[in-house]
VOVO-534570 format. One record per residue (C-alpha): residue number from 1; x, y, z. Coordinates in steps of 0.05 Angstrom, whole numbers, plus 32768, in hexadecimal, padded with zeros to 4 digits. Layout:
N
n: NUM, x: X, y: Y, z: Z .
...
***
This chain:
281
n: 1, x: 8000, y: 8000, z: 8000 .
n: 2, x: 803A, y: 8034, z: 8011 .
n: 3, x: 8058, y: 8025, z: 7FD2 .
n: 4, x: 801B, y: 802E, z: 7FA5 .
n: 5, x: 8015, y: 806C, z: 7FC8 .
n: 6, x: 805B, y: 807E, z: 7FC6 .
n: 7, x: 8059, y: 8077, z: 7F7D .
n: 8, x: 8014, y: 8096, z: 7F7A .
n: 9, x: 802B, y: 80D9, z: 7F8C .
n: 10, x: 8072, y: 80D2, z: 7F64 .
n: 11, x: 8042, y: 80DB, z: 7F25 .
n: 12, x: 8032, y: 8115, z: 7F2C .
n: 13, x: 804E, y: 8149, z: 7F5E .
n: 14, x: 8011, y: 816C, z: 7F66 .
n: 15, x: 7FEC, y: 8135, z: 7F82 .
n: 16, x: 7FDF, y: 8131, z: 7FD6 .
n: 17, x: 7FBE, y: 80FB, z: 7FFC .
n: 18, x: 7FA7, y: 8106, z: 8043 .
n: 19, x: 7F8D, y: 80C9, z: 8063 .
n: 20, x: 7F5E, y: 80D1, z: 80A2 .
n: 21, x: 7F5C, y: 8097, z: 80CE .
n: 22, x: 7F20, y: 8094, z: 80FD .
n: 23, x: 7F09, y: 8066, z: 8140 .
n: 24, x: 7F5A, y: 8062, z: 8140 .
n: 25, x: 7F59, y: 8041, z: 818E .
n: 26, x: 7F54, y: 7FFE, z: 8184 .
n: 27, x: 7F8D, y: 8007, z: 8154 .
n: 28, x: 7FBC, y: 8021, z: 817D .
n: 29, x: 7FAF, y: 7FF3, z: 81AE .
n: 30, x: 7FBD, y: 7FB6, z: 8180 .
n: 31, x: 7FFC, y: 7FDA, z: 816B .
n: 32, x: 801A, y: 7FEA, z: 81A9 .
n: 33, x: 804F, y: 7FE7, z: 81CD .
n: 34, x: 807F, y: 7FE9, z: 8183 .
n: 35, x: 8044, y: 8006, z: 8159 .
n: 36, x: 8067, y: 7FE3, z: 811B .
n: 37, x: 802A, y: 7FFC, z: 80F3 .
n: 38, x: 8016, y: 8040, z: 8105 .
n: 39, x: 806C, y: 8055, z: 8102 .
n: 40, x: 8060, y: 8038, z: 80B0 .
n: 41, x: 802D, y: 806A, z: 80AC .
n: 42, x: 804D, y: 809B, z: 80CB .
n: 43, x: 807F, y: 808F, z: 8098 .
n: 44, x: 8060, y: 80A3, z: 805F .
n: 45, x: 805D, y: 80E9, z: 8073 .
n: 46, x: 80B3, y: 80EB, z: 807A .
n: 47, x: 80BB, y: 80BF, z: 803A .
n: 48, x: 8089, y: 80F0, z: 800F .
n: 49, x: 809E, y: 812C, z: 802C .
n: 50, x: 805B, y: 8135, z: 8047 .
n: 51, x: 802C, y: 812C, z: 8006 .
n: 52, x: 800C, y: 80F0, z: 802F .
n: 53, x: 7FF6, y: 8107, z: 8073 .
n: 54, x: 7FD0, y: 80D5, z: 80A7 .
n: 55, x: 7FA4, y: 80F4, z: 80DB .
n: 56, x: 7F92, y: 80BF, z: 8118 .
n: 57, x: 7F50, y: 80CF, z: 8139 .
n: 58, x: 7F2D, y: 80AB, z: 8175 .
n: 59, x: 7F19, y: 80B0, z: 81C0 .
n: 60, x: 7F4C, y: 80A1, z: 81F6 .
n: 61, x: 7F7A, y: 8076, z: 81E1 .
n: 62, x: 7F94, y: 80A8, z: 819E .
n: 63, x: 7F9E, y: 80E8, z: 81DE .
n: 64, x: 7FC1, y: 80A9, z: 8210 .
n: 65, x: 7FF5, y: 8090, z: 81E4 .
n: 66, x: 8004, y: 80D3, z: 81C2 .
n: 67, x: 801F, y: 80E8, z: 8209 .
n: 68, x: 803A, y: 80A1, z: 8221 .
n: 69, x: 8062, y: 8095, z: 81E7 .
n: 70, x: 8086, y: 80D1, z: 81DA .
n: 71, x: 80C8, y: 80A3, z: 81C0 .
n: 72, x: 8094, y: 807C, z: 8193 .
n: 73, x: 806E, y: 8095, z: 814C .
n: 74, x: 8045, y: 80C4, z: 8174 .
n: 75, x: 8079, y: 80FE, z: 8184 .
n: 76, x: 807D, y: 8113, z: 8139 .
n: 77, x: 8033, y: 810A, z: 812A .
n: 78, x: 8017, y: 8144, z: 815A .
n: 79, x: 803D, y: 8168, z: 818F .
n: 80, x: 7FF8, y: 816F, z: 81BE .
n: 81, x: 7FC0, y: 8147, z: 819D .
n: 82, x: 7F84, y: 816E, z: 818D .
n: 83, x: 7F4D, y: 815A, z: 81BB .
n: 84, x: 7F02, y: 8166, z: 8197 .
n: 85, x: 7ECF, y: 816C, z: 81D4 .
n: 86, x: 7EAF, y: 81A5, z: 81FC .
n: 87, x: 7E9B, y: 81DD, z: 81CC .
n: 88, x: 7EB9, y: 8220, z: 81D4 .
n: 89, x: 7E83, y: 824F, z: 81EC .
n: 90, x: 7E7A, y: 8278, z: 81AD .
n: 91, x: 7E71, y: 823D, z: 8181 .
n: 92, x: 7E42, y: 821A, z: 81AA .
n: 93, x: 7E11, y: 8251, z: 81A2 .
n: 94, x: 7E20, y: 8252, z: 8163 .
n: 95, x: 7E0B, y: 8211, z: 8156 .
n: 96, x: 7DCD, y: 8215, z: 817A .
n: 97, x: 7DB9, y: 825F, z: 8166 .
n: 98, x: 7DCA, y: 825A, z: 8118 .
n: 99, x: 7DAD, y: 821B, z: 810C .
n: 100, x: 7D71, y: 822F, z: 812C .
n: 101, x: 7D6A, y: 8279, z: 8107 .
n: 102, x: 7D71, y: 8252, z: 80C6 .
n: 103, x: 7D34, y: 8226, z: 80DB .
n: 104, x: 7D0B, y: 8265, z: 80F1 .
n: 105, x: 7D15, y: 8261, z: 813A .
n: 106, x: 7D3C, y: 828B, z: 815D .
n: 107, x: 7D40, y: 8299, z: 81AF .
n: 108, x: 7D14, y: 82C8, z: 81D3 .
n: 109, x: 7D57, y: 82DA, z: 81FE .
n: 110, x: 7DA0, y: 82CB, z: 820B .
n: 111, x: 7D98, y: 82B2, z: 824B .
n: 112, x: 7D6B, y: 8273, z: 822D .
n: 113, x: 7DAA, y: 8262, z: 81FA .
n: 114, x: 7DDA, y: 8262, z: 8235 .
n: 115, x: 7DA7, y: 822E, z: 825B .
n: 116, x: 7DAA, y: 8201, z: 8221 .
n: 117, x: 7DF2, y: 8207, z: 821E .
n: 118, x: 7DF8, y: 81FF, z: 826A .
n: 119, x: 7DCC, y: 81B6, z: 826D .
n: 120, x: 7DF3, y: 81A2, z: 822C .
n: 121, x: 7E36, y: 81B4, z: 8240 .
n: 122, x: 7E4E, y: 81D4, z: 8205 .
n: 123, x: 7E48, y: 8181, z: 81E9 .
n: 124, x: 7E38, y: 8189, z: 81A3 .
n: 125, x: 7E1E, y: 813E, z: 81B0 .
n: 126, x: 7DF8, y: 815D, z: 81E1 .
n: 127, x: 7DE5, y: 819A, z: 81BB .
n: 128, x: 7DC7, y: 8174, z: 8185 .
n: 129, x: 7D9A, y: 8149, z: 81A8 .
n: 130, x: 7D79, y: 8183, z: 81D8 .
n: 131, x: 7D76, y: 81AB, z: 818B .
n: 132, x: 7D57, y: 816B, z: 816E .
n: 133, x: 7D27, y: 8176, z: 819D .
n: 134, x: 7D1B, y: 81B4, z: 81AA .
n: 135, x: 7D0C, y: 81BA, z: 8150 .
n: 136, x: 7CDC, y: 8184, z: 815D .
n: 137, x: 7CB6, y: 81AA, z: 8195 .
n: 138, x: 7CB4, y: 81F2, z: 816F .
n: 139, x: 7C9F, y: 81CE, z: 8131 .
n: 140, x: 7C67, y: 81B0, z: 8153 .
n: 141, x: 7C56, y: 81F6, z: 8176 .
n: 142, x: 7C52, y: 8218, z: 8137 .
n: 143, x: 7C24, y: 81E7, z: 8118 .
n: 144, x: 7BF5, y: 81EB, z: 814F .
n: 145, x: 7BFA, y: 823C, z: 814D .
n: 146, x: 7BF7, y: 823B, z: 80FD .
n: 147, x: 7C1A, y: 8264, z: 80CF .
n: 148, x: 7C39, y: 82A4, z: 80E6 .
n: 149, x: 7C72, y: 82C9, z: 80D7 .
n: 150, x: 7CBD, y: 82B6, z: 80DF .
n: 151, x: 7CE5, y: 82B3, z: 8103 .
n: 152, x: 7CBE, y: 8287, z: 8147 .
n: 153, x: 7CDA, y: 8299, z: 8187 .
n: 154, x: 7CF2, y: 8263, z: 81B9 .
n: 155, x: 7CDE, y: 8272, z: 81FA .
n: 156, x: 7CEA, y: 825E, z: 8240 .
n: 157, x: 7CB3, y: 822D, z: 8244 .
n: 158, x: 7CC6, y: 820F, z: 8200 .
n: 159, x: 7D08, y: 81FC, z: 8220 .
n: 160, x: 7CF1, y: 81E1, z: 8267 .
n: 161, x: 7CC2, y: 81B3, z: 8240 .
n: 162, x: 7D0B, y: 8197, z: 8215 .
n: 163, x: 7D32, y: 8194, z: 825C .
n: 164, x: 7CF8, y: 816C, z: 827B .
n: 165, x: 7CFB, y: 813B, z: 823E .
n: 166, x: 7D03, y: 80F7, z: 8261 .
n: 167, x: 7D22, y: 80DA, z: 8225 .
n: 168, x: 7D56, y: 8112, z: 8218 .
n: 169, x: 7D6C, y: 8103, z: 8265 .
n: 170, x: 7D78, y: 80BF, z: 825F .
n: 171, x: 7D95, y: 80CD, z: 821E .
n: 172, x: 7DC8, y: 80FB, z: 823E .
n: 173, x: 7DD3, y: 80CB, z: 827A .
n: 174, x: 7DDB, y: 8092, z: 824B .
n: 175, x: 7E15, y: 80BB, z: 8229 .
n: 176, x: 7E38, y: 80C5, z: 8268 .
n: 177, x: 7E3D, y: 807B, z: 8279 .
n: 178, x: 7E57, y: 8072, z: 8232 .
n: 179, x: 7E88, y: 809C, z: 823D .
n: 180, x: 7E9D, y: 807D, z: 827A .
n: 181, x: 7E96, y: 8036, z: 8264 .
n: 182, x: 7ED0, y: 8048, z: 8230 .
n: 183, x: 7F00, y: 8033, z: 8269 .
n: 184, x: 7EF3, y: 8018, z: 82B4 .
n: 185, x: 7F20, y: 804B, z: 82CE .
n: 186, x: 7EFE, y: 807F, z: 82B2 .
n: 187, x: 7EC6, y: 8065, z: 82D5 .
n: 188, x: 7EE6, y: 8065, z: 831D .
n: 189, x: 7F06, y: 80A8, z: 8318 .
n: 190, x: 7EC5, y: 80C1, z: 8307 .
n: 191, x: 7EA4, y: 80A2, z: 833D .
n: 192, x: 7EDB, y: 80B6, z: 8371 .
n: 193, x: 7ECD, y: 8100, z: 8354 .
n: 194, x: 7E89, y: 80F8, z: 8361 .
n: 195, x: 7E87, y: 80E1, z: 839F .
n: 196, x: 7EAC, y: 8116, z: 83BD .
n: 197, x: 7E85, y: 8148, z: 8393 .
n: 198, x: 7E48, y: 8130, z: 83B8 .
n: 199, x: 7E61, y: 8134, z: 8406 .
n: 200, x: 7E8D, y: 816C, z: 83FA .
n: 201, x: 7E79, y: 819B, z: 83C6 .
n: 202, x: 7E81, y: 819D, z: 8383 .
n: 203, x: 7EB9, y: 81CB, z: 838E .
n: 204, x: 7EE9, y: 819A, z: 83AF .
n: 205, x: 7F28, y: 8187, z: 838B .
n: 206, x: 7F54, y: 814E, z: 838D .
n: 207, x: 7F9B, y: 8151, z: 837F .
n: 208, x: 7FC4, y: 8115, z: 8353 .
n: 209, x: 7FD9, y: 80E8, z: 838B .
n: 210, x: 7F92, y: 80F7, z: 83B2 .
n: 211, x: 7F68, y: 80D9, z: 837A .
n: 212, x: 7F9C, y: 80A7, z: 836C .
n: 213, x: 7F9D, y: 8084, z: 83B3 .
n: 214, x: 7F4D, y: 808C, z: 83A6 .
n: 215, x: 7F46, y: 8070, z: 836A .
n: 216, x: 7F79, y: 8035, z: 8385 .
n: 217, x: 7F51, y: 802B, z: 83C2 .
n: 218, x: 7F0F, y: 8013, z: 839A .
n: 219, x: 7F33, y: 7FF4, z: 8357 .
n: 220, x: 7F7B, y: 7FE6, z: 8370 .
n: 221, x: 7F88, y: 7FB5, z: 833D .
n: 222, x: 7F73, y: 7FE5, z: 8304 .
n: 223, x: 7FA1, y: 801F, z: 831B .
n: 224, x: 7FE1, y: 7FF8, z: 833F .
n: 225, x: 7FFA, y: 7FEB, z: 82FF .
n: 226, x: 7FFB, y: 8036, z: 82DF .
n: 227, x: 8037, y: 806A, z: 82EB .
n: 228, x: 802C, y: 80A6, z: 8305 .
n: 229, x: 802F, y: 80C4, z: 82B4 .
n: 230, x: 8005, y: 808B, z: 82A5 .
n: 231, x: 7FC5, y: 8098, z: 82D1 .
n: 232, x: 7FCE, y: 80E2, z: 82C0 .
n: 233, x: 7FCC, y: 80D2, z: 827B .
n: 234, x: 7F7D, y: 80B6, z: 828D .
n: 235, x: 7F74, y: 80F9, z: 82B5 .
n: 236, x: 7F80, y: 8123, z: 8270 .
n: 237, x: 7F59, y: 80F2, z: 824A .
n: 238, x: 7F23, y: 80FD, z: 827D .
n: 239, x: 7F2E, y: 8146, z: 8271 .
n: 240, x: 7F22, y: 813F, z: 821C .
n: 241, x: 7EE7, y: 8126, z: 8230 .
n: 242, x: 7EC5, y: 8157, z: 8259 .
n: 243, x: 7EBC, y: 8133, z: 8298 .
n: 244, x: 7EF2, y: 814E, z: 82C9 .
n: 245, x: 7F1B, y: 818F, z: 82C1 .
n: 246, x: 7F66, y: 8197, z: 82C8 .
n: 247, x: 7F94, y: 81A7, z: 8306 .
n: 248, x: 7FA9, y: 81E9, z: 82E4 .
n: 249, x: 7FA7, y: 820F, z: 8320 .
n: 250, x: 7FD3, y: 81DE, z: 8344 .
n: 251, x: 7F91, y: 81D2, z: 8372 .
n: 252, x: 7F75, y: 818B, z: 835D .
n: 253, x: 7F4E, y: 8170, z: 832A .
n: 254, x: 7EFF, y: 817D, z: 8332 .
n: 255, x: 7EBF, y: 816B, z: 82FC .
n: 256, x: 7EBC, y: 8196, z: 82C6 .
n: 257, x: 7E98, y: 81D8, z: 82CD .
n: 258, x: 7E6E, y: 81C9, z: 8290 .
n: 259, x: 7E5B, y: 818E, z: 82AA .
n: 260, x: 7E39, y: 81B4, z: 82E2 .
n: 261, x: 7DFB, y: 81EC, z: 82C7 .
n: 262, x: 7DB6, y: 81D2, z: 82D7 .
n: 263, x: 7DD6, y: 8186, z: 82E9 .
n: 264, x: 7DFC, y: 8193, z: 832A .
n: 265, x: 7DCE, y: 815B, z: 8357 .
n: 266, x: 7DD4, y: 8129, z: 831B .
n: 267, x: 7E22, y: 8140, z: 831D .
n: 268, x: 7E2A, y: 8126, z: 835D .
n: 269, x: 7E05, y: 80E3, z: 8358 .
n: 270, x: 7E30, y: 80D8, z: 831F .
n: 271, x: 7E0F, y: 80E4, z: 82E8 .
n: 272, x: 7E16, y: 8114, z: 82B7 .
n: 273, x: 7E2D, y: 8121, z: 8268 .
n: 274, x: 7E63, y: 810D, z: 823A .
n: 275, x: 7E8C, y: 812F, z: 820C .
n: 276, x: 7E9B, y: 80E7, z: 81EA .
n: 277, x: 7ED6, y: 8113, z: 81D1 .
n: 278, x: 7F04, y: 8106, z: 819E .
n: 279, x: 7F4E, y: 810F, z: 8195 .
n: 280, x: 7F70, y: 8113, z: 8149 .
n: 281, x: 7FBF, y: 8115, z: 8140 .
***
């Protein structure tokens, strides 16, 4: 194959191929520890001067091995994989509002787009479903109300009745546990989280070692085994997906402040959304 394409491109200088390589985790996983296969793809960047390009995409594994192997195929592929999850705050109203407007609906005020973004999270997972909704609702509205003229105004009530949806709310729990079902340890550290989150505020923080001798004290078998590097490697992975945020201010980790508007009691039980967010190199 790396010859055909080799030659492929030695036809004709003009010509580029960029190869994008989705669901990449269980890939990696067969390929470690040498990753004989993804370093001959990696390879076909140097040998063609960059004419063929291969972009890796997947969930945890593609952001985990990109900062575990930095002697391996990984270092020259991306120097900080770019993690695809919570939605800037800009262009999650943007997805909401625009889409919206160009279906005749737009909001009676800012604060109600802020609420949606709050119980979504800025997930564009998230976003979509409460939207899916919400189009079905106003569509139904205006028939009732007949004709009139454009553009229909959302209102409060319009989006109470979407938030009390019981489908959309088991569809959003149902996302979380999918997220956290990607890996057990995701699961425990989660759960450690919330636990705290629940007797001690959602506010408290836990530094490295803290949640470490947590997370060892329910799983120990799970966590024994991973390096200090290695278990923060799941921390940032955890991060990329929207669940906890980062020790940046050298305080502890905590759940993510999205995770929180309009949720906090569901928070604390452990429940929640998921960024199911992805990471390309």
């Amino acid at each position: 194959m790396r010859a055909s394409i080799r030659a492929w491109l030695h036809d004709d200088s003009r010509r580029r191929l960029l190869i994008l390589l989705d669901e990449c985790d269980q890939f990696f996983e067969a390929d470690a520890p040498r990753f004989d296969q993804t370093k001959k793809l990696k390879g076909l960047g140097f040998d063609t001067k960059d004419a063929a390009k291969v972009v890796f995409a997947g969930l945890r594994s593609v952001q985990r091995f990109s900062k575990l192997a930095s002697n391996g195929p990984f270092g020259h592929l991306a120097q900080t994989p770019k993690v695809i999850g919570l939605l800037a705050p800009q262009s999650a109203a943007e997805l909401l509002v625009v889409l919206m407007r160009a279906l005749g609906y737009t909001f009676k005020d800012l604060d109600l787009v802020n609420r949606v973004l709050g119980y979504c999270s800025y997930q564009p997972f998230l976003l979509q479903m409460f939207g899916h909704r919400l189009v079905e609702l106003m569509h139904r509205k205006r028939t009732r109300r007949g004709a009139g003229q454009l553009p229909y105004e959302v209102e409060v009530t319009d989006i109470e009745i979407v938030e009390s949806d019981a489908a959309l709310r088991e569809g959003i729990s149902a996302a979380f546990k999918d997220t956290l079902s990607l890996d057990h340890r995701y699961d425990v550290i989660a759960k450690v989280l919330a636990y705290h989150a629940r007797h001690d505020g959602l506010e408290v923080r836990l530094s490295d070692t803290e949640l470490r001798e947590e997370c060892e004290t329910y799983w120990r078998n799970g966590f024994d085994q991973l390096d200090t590097e290695g278990f923060r490697a799941y921390l940032s992975e955890m991060v990329g997906l929207g669940i906890i945020a980062p020790n940046h201010d050298g305080l502890g980790w905590h759940f993510s402040r999205s995770q929180r508007p309009a949720r906090d009691r569901d928070l604390a039980r452990g429940g929640g959304t998921s960024a199911q967010g992805r990471t390309g190199l």
